[in-house]
C-alpha positions as CSV (number, residue, x, y, z in Angstrom):
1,X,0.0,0.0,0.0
2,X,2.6,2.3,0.8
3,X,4.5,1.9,-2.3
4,X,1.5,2.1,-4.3
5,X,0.5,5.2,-3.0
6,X,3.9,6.7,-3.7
7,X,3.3,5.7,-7.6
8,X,0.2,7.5,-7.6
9,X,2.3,11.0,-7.1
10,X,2.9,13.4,-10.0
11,X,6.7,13.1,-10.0
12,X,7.1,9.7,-8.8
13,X,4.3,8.2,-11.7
14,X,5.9,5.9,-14.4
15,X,9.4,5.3,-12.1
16,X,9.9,1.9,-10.7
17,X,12.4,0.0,-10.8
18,X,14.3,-1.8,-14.3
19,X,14.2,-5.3,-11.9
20,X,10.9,-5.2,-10.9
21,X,9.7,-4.9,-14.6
22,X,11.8,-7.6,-15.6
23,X,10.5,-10.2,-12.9
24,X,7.2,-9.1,-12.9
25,X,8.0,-9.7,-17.2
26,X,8.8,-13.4,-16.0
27,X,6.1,-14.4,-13.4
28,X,3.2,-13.0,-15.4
29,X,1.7,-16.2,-15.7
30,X,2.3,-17.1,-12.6
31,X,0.8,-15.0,-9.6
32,X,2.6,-16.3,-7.2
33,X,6.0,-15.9,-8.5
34,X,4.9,-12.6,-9.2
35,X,4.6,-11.8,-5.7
36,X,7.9,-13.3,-4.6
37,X,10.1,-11.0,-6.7
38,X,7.8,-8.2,-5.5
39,X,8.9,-8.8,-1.8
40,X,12.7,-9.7,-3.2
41,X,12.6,-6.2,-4.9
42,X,10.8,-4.8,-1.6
43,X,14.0,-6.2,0.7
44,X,16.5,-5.0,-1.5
45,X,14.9,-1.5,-2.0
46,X,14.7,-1.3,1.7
47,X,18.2,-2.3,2.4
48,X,19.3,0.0,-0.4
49,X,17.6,2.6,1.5
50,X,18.5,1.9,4.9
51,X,22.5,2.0,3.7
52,X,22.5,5.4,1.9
53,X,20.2,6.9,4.5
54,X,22.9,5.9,6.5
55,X,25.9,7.1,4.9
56,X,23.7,10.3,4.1
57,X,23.5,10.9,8.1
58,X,27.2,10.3,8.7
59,X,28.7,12.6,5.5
60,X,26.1,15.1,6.7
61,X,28.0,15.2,10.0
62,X,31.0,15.3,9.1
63,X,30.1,18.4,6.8
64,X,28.4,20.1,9.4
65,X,31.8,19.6,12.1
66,X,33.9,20.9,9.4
67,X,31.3,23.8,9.0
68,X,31.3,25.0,12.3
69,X,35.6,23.8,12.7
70,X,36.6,24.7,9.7
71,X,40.2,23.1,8.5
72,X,42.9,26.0,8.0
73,X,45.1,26.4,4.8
74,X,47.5,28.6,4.0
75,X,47.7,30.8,0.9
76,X,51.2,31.9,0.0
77,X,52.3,34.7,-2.3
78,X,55.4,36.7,-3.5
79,X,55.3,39.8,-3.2
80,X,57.1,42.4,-4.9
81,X,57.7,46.3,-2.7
82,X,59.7,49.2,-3.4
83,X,60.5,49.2,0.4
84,X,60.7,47.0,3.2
85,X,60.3,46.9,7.1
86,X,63.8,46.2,8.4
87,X,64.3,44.3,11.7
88,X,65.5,44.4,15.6
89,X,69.1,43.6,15.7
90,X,70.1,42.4,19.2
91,X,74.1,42.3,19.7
92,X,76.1,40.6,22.9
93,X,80.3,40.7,23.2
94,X,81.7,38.0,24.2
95,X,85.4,38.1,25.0
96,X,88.0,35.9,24.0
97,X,87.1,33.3,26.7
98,X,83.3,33.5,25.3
99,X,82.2,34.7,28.3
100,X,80.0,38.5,28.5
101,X,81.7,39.2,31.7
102,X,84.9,40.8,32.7
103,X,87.3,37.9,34.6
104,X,89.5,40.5,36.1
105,X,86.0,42.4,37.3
106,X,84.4,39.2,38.9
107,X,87.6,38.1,40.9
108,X,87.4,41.9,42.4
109,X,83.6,41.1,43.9
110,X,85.5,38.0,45.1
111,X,84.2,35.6,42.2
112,X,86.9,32.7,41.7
113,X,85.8,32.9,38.0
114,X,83.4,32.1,35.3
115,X,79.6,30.2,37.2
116,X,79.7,28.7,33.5
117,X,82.7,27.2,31.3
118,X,83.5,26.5,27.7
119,X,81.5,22.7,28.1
120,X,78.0,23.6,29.7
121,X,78.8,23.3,33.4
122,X,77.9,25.6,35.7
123,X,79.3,26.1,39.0
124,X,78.2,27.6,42.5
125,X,80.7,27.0,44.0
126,X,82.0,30.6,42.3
127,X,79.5,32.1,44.5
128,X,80.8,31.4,48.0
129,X,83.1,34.3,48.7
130,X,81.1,36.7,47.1
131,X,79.8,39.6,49.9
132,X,76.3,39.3,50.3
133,X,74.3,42.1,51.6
134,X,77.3,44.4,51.3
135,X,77.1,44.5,47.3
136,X,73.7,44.2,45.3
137,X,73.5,42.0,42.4
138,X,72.8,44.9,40.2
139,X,75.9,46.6,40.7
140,X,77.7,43.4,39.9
141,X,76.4,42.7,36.3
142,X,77.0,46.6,36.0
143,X,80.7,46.5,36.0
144,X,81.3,43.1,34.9
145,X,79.5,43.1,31.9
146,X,81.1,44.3,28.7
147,X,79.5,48.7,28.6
148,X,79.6,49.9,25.0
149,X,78.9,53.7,24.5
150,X,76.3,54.2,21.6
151,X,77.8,57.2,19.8
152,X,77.6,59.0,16.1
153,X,80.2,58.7,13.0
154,X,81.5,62.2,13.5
155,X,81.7,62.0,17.2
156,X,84.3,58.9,16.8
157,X,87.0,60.4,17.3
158,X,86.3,62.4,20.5
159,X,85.4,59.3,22.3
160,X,88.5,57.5,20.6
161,X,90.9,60.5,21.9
162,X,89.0,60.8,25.2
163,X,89.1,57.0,26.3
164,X,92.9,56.6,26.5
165,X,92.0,53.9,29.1
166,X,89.6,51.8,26.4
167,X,87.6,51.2,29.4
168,X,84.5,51.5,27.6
169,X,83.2,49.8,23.8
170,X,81.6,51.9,21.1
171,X,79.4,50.7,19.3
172,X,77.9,52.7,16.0
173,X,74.9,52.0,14.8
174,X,73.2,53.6,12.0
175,X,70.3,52.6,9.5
176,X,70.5,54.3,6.0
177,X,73.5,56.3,6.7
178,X,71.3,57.8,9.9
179,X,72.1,57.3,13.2
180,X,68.8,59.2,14.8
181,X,66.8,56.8,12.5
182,X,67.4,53.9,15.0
183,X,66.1,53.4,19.0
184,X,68.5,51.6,21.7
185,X,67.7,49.5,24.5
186,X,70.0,47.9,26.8
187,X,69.4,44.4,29.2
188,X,71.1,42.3,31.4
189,X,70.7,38.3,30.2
190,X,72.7,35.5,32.5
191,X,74.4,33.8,29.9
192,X,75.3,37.0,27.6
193,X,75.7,39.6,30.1
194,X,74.6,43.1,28.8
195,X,73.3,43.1,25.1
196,X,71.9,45.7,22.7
197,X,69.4,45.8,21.0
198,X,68.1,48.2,18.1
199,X,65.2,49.1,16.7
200,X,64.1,51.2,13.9
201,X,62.0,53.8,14.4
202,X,58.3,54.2,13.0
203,X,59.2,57.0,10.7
204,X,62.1,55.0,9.5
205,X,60.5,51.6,9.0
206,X,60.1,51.4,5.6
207,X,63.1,51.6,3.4
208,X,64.5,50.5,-0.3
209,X,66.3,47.6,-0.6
210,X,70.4,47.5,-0.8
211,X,73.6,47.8,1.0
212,X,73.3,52.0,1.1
213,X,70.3,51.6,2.9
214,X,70.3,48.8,5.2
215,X,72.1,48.7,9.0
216,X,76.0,49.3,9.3
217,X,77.9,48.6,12.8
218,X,81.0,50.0,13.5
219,X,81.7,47.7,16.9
220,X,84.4,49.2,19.2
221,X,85.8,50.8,16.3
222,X,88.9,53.0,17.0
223,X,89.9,56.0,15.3
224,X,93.2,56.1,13.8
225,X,94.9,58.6,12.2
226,X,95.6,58.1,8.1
227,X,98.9,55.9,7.4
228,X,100.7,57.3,4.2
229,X,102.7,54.7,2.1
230,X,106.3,54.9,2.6
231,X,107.9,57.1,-0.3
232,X,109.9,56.0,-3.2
233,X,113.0,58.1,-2.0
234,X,113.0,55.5,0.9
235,X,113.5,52.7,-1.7
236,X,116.2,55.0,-3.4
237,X,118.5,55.8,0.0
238,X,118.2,51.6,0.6
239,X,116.3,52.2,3.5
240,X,113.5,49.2,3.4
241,X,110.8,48.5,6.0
242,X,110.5,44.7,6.8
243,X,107.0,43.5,6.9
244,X,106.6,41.2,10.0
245,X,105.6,37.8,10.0
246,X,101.9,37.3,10.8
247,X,101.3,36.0,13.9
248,X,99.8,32.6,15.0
249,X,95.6,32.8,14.9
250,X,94.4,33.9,18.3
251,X,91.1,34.1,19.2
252,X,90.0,37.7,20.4
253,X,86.2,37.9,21.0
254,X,83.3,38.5,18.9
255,X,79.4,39.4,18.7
256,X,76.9,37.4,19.0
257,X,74.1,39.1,16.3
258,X,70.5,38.3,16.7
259,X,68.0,39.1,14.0
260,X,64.2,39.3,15.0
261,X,60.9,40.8,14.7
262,X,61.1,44.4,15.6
263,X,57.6,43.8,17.6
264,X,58.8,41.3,20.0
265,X,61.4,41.2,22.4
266,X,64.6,38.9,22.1
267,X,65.1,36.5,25.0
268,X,68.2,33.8,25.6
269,X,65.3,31.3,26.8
270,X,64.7,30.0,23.2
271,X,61.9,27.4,24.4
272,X,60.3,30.1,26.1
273,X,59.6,32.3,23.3
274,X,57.9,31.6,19.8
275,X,59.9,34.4,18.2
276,X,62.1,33.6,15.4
277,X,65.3,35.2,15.4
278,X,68.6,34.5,13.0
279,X,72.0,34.5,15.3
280,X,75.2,34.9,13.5
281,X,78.7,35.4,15.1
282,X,81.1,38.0,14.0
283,X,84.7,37.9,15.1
284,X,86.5,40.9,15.8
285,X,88.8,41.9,12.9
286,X,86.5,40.9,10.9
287,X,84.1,42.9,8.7
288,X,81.1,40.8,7.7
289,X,77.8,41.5,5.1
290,X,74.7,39.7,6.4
291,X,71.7,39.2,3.2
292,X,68.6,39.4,5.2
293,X,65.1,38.0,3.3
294,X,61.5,38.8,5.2
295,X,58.1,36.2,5.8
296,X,55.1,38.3,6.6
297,X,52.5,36.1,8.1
298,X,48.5,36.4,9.1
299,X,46.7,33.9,11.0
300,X,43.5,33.7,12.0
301,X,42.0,34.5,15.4
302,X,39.6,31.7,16.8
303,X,38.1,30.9,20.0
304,X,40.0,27.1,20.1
305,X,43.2,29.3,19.4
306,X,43.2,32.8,20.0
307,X,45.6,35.5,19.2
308,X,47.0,39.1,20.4
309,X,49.1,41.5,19.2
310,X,51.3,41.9,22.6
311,X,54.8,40.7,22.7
312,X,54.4,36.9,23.5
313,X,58.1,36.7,25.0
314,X,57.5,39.3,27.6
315,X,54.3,37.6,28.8
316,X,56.4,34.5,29.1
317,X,58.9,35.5,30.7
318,X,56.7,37.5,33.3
319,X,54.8,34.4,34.2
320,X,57.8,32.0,34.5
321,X,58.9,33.6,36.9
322,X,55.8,34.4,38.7
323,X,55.3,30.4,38.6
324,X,59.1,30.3,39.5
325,X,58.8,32.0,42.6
326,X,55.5,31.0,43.5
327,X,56.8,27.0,43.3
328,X,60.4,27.3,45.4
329,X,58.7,30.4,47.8
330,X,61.3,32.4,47.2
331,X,59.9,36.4,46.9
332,X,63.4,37.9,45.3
333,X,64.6,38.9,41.7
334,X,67.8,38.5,40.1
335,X,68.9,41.2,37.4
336,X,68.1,39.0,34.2
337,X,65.0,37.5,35.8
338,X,61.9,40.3,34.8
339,X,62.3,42.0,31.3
340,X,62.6,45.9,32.1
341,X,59.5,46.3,29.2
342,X,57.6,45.4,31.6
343,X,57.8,47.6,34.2
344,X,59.2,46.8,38.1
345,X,58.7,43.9,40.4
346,X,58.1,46.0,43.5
347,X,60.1,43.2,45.4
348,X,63.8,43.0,46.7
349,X,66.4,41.1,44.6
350,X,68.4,37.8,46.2
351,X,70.6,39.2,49.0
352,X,71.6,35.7,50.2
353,X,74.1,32.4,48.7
354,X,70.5,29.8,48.8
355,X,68.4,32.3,47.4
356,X,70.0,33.1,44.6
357,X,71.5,29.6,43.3
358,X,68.2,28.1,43.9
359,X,66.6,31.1,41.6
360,X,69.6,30.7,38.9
361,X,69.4,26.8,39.3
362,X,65.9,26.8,38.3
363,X,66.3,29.4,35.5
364,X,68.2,26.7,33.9
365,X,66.0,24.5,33.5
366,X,64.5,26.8,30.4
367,X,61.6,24.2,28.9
368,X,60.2,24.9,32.9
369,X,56.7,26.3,32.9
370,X,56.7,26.6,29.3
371,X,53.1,24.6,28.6
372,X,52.0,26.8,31.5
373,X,52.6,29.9,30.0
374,X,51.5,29.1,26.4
375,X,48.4,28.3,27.5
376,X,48.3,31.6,29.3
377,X,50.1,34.2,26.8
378,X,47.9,34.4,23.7
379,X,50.2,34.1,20.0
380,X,50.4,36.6,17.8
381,X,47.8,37.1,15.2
382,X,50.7,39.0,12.5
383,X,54.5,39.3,12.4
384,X,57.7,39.0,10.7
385,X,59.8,35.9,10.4
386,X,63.8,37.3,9.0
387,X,66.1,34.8,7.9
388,X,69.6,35.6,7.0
389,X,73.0,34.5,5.2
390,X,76.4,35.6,5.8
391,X,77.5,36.7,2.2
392,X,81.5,37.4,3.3
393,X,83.6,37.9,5.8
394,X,86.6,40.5,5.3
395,X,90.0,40.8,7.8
396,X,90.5,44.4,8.6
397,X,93.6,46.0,9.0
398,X,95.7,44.7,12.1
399,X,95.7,48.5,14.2
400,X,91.3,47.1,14.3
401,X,92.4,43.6,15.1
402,X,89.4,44.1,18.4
403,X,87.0,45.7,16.0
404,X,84.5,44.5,13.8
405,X,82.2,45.9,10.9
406,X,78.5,44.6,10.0
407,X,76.2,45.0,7.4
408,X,72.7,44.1,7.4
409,X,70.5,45.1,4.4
410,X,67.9,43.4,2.1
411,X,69.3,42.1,-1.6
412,X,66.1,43.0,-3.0
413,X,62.2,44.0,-2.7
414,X,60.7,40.5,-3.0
415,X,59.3,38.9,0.0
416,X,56.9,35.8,1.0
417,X,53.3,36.7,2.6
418,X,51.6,33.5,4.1
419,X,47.9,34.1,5.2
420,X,45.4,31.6,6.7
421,X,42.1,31.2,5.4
422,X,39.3,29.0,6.6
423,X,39.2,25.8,3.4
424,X,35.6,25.0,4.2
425,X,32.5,27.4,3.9
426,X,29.1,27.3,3.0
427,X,29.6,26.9,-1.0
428,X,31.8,23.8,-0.2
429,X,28.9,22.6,2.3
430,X,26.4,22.9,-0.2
431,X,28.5,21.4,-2.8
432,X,28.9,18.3,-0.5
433,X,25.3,18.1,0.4
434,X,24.7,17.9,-3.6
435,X,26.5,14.9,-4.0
436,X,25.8,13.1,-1.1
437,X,22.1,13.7,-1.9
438,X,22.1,13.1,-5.7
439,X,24.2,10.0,-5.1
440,X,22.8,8.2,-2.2
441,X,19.5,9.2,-2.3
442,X,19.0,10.8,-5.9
443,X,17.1,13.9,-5.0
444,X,18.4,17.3,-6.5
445,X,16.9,20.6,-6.9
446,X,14.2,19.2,-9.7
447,X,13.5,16.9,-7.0
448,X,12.4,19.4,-4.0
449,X,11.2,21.9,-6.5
450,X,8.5,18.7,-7.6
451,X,7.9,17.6,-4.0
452,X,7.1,21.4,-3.2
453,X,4.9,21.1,-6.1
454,X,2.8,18.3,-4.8
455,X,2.7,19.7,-1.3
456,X,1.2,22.7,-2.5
457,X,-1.3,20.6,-4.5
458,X,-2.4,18.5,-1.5
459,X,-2.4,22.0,0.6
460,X,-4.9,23.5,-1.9
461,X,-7.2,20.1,-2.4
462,X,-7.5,20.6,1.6
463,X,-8.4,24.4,1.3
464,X,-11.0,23.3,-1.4
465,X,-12.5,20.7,0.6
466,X,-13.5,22.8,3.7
467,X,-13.8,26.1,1.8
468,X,-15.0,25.4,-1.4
469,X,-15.5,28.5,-3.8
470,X,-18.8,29.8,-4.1
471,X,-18.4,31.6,-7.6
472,X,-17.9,28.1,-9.3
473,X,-20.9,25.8,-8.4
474,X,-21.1,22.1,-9.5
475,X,-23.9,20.5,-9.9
476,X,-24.5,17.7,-7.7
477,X,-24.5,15.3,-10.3
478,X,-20.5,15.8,-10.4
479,X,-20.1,16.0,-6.8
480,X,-18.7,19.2,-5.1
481,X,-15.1,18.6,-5.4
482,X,-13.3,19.8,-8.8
483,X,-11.3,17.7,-10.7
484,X,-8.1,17.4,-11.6
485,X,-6.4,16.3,-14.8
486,X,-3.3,14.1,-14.5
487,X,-1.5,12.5,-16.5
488,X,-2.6,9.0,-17.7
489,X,-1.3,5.9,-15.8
490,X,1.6,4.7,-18.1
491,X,2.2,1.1,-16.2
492,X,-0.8,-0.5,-17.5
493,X,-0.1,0.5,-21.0
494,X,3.3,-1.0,-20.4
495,X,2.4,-4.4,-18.7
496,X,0.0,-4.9,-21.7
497,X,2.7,-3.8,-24.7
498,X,5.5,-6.5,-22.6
499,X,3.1,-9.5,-22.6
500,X,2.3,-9.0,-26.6
């Protein structure tokens, strides 16, 4: 009954199955046959039915997850600017043990050396002698760590001719050929001692590409007065300067040169931050080019993952230690342990030997609190990932043997921009919902657009039977409800035209 009454509807009249006219073709002269493959084709129909009704349900929800959670791609693209946005550039000495602090310095606040050597170990054993409560901690890293003097081009040789003593580095720093185009900050770091770091500022951010434009360090470069070639009456009056045998290689110090987003801080912790940053070492002596290349990125901000735009390294290093102290109960800061960005502790720093081993023993252990704090510190929504090369590196003349020169510049205007997008949206959805429909079940748009038909068919059969229209009386020969041509019932044609 139920199938029958489903071939008595306007879109559905005519259809059944290829199967079901071929056994019913078979059995005609037997009734009872007949009825078997009817209930064979019935089973098979329904199990047919039951499976993509099935499958239907499941590709429907796995549509609708990745609906509402979305998969993330990333679109990437080369892009092509007349300027660029040059980077931070963070820079630590480190002497010719490869240590930032002064040995002489640290056996004067009684230290019996270096709490670190050349193999990883670290030693507090250094510590003992040292007079606590008499000398802050502060004071120590002041004059131990390596002080450079951040001074001009054309003021060079005032600070060469004034520091007989070469008690004091210079550093110059200047960013196309301007030294007011660039900002300075200065922090104490445990491992590196005092570093610098420079910024360019907002007016200055966006320059061409090439060496002329980029950064150029002059590191504890000394002023010397022009050398003139010996003359050729020397030569004549046999009077010959003998060059002197270079020496044996010694090591004499270098920089440590960090390249990094100019938005985020740089931190010696490397687990702790999610900042990229390129590190290059350049000897002194040395005069080295560094090819810098730029990644813009943009990701997108969701509730399962959500984003910021402050610095994620100072939030990180804020609440390591705020889990630090909180876990060992000690309520004092070291010099290195709260980034100065960030404003004051309001607490007293480590005044006694337990104290202060126990904060720098646990400082060590840098992957500490890390899954802590990412789940705390949002990630950035945008930034800059730098990478770098070192193109060359030059030997300067002997009288800079302890200087150094770098440059940092971009080759050329081309950089990579990667940008999230969501790969699934309501077009895709539909699309899905097509197929899976118009496979499983075979229903498309013709489909519902017919169904809507015959609903609105039934709908106004129902209106006519308990409102029927006044104007247009029947008689009651042909009974009060109208009539309705249909189309003629093609399956009796079609049994008769298969049994000829």
């Amino acid at each position: 009954m139920v199938l029958w009454s489903f071939e008595k509807l306007s879109f559905l009249n005519g259809r059944r199955s290829g199967f079901n006219v071929a056994v019913q073709n078979k059995y005609t002269e037997f009734g009872k046959g007949r009825q078997i493959a009817y209930y064979i084709s019935l089973v098979y129909w329904g199990v047919a039915l039951c499976f993509c009704l099935g499958w239907t349900f499941e590709q429907i929800s796995v549509s609708t997850h990745k609906l509402i959670h979305p998969p993330i791609s990333t679109k990437t693209r080369l892009n092509n600017n007349e300027t660029l946005h040059y980077p931070a550039v963070t820079i630590c000495y480190k002497n010719e043990d490869r240590q930032g602090y002064k040995l002489n310095m640290l056996k004067r606040f009684n230290l019996t050396g270096y709490w670190k050597n050349d193999d990883g170990r670290y030693f507090n054993d250094t510590w003992e002698n040292f007079d606590w409560g008499q000398i802050s901690l502060t004071e120590l890293w002041n004059r131990t760590t390596y002080k450079a003097n951040i001074v001009e081009l054309q003021n060079l040789y005032n600070v060469t001719h004034n520091d007989q003593m070469n008690r004091h580095m210079s550093i110059v720093a200047s960013l196309n050929n301007n030294a007011k185009a660039l900002s300075n900050t200065v922090n104490y770091f445990y491992e590196h001692g005092r570093c610098y770091t420079f910024r360019p500022k907002e007016d200055h951010a966006g320059l061409p590409p090439g060496s002329q434009y980029g950064y150029r360090f002059w590191l504890n470069y000394k002023y010397r007065p022009i050398q003139y070639p010996i003359s050729s009456n020397s030569a004549k009056n046999g009077s010959f300067n003998i060059l002197p045998h270079p020496e044996e290689y010694k090591f004499l110090g270098g920089w440590d040169v960090y390249i990094h987003d100019p938005k985020d801080s740089w931190s010696e912790n490397e687990p702790l931050t999610n900042s990229h940053h390129e590190h290059f070492f350049v000897e002194t002596g040395t005069k080295a080019q560094i090819k810098i290349g730029m990644i813009a990125y943009n990701t997108l901000n969701m509730s399962s993952d959500p984003c910021g735009t402050n610095s994620i390294t100072l939030c990180k290093e804020s609440c390591r230690w705020e889990y630090l102290m909180e876990s060992i109960g000690i309520n004092c800061s070291l010099p290195f342990t709260y980034p100065k960005q960030l404003g004051p502790l309001n607490i007293g720093q480590c005044n006694t030997f337990n104290d202060t081993m126990s904060m720098m023993y646990h400082y060590r252990d840098w992957f500490r609190y890390t899954p802590e704090c990412t789940k705390r510190c949002w990630r950035n929504c945008a930034g800059t990932i730098f990478t770098g090369q070192l193109l060359r590196s030059e030997i300067m003349k002997q009288s800079q043997k302890s200087s150094a020169c770098i440059e940092i510049y971009f080759p050329s205007g081309m950089y990579m921009n990667l940008e999230e997008e969501n790969a699934y949206g309501v077009g895709m959805f539909l699309a899905d919902m097509g197929g899976v429909y118009g496979f499983a079940l075979g229903i498309s748009v013709i489909t519902l657009l017919e169904f809507l038909d015959w609903i609105l068919l039934k709908i106004c059969r129902l209106c006519n039977e308990k409102f029927p229209c006044k104007r247009n009386k029947v008689s009651p020969d042909v009974g009060k409800y109208f009539k309705y041509a249909s189309l003629p019932d093609l399956s009796v044609n079609t049994e008769k035209e298969d049994l000829i």
